[in-house]
C-alpha positions in Angstrom: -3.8 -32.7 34.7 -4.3 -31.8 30.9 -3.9 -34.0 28.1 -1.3 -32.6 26.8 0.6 -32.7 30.1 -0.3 -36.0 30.5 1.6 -36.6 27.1 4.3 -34.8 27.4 4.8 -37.1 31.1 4.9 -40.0 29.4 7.4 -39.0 26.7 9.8 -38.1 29.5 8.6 -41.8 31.3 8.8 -43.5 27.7 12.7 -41.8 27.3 13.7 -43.0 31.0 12.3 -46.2 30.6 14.6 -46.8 26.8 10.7 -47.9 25.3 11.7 -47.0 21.7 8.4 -47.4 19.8 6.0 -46.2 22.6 8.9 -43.3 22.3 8.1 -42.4 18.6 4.7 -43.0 19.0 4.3 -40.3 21.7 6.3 -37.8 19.8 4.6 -37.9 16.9 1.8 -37.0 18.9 3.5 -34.2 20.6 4.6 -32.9 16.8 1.0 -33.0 15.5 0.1 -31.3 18.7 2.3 -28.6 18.5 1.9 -28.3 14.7 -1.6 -27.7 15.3 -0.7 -24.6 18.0 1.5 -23.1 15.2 -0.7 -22.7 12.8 -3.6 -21.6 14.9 -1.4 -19.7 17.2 -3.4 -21.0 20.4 -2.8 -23.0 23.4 -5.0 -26.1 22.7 -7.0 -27.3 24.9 -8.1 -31.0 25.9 -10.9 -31.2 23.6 -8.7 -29.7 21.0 -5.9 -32.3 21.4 -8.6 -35.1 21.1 -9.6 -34.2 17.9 -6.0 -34.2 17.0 -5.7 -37.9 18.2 -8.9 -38.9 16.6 -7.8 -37.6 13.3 -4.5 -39.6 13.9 -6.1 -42.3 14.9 -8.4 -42.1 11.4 -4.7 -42.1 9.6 -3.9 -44.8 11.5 -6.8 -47.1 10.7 -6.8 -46.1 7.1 -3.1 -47.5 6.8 -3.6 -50.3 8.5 -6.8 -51.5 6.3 -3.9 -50.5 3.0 -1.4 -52.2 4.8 -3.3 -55.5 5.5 -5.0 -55.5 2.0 -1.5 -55.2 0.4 -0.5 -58.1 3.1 2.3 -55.9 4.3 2.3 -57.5 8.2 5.4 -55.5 9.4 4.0 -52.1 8.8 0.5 -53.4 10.1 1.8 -53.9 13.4 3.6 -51.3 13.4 0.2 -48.9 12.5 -1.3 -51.2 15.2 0.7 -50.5 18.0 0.6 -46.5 17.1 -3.1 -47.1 17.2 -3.7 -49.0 20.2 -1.3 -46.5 21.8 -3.4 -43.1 20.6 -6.2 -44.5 22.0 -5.4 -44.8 25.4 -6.0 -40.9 25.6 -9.1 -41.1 24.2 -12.0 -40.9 26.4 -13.8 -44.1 26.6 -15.8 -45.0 23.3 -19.5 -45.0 23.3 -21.3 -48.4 22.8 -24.1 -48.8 20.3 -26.7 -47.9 22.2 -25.2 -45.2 23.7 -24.4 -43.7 20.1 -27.7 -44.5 18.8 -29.5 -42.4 21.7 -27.6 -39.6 20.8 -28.6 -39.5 17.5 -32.1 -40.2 18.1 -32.0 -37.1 20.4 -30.3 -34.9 18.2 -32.8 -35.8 15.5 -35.6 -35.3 17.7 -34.1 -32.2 19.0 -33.7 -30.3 15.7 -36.3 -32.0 13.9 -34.5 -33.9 11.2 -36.9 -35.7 8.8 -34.6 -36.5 5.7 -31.3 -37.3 4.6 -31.3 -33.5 3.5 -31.1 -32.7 7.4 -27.7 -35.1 7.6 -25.6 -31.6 8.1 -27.2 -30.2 11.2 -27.5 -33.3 12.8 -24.0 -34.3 12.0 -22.8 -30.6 13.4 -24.9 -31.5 16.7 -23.5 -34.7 17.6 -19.7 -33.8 16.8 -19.3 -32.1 20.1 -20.9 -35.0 22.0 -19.2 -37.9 20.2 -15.8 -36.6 18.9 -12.9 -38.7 20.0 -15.4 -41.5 21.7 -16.5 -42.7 18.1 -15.5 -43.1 14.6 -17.5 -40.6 13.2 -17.8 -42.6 10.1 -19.4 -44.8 11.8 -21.5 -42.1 13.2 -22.3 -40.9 9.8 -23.6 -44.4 8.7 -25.9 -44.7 11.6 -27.5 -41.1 11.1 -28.2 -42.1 7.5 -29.6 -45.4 8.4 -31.9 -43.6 11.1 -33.0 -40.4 8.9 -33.6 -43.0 5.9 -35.6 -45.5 7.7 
C-alpha cells in the first residue's frame, strides 16, 4: 500500500471515527500533497510524499520552538500533536551512529577533505537520510566530521 493511500485511509478512518484534530491534521497533509502534484503535474511517489512530510514536519518544529519561546502553550500543543502525528509516516529515524556511518561513508566514498566538499556530500546522503533525520542535524554532523 502507498503512502499516500495509506493517508488518504486514515482520513476516511479519522472522519468515521468524529477525531477532529487527527482530522485537520491529515488533511492538511493531503492538501500539501496534492499541492505538490499540481504544480509538478506528477503522480508522487512515496519518497516524494516523504519529503513533503519532512518539510512539514521542519514547519512544524520551527513553530513550535516560536511558539514555546513566546510561551504560547495552546498553539504548542497544538504544533505538537500535528507533529507527533506527521511523523508516524515517516520511516523510522536513524540513531547516531547509524547517521554518523553514513556520513563517514559518503565522505570516504567521494573523497571529501574540507568543509569546501560540504555540497557533494550533503547531495549524497539526502537520498539515504531524507525523512529518517533532521537534515539540519545532518548538516551539523558533516561539518563537525569534515572540520575535525
Amino acid at each position: 500500500m502507498s503512502l499516500k493511500f495509506r493517508i488518504q485511509e486514515d482520513v476516511k478512518n479519522a472522519m468515521r471515527a468524529r477525531e477532529r484534530e487527527q482530522l485537520a491534521t491529515l488533511r492538511l497533509v493531503t492538501a500539501a500533497i496534492k499541492q505538490k502534484e499540481i504544480d509538478e503535474r506528477v503522480e508522487l511517489s512515496d519518497q516524494q510524499v516523504i519529503a513533503v512530510l519532512d518539510k512539514m514536519v521542519k514547519q512544524r518544529r520551527e513553530s513550535l520552538e516560536q511558539y514555546d519561546k513566546a510561551g504560547r502553550a495552546d498553539l504548542a500543543e497544538k504544533e505538537q500533536f500535528e507533529l507527533d502525528l506527521i511523523q508516524t509516516y515517516l520511516p523510522q529515524q536513524l540513531d547516531e551512529a547509524e547517521l554518523a556511518s553514513l556520513i563517514r561513508a559518503a565522505i570516504t566514498e567521494l573523497g571529501a577533505s574540507s568543509i569546501r566538499d560540504m555540497g557533494p556530500v550533503m547531495n549524497a546522503l539526502r537520498g539515504q537520510v531524507q525523512g529518517r533525520a533532521d537534515m539540519k542535524a545532518v548538516s551539523q554532523a558533516v561539518k563537525t566530521q569534515l572540520t575535525s
